[in-house]
C-alpha positions in Angstrom: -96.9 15.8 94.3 -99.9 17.9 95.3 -103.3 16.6 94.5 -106.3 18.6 93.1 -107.5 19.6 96.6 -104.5 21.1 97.9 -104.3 22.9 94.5 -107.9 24.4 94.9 -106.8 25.6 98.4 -103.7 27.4 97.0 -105.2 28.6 94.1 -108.0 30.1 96.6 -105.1 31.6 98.9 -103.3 33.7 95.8 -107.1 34.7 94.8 -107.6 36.0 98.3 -104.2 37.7 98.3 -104.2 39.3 95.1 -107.7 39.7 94.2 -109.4 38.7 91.1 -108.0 42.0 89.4 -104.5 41.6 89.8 -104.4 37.9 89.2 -104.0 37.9 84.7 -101.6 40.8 85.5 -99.6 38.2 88.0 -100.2 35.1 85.6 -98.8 36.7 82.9 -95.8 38.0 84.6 -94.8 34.9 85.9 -95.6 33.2 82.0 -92.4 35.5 80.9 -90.8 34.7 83.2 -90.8 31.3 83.0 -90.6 31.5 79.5 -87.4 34.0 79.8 -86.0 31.4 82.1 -86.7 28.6 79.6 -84.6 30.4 77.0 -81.5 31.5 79.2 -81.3 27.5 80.2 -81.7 26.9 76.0 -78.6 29.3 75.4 -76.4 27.8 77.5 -72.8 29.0 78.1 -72.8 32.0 76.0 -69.7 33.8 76.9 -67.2 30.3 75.6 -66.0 30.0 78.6 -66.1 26.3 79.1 -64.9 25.8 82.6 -67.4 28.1 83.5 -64.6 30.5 85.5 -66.2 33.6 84.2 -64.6 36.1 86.7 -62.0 37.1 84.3 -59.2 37.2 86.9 -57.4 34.1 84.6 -54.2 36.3 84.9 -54.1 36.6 88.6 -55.0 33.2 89.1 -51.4 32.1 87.1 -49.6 34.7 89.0 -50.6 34.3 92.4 -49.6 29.9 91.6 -46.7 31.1 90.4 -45.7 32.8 93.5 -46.8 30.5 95.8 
């Protein structure tokens, strides 16, 4: 876990990169983000596909053990 002064040295790097202009713009960017992330985790499996085979091919799955 970083401590305080390796946070200060980061946070100093990002300032240097971006600038003290850009940085809200970046924060806030990456706050939705997060926050979009946060949701799609909240929603789950959305498509009821338990097994979580979402590819669709089920039918050529069936034939092609059948077969072989």
């Amino acid at each position: 876990m970083p401590g305080g002064g390796e946070l200060m040295i980061v946070a100093l790097v990002v300032l240097l990169m971006f600038g003290g202009a850009k940085l809200p713009k970046l924060m806030r960017g990456m706050g939705s983000g997060i926050t979009e992330f946060k949701k799609g985790l909240k929603d789950g499996d959305v498509d009821g596909d338990p097994d979580g085979d979402s590819d669709g091919d089920d039918d050529q799955d069936k034939d092609m053990s059948a077969k072989g």
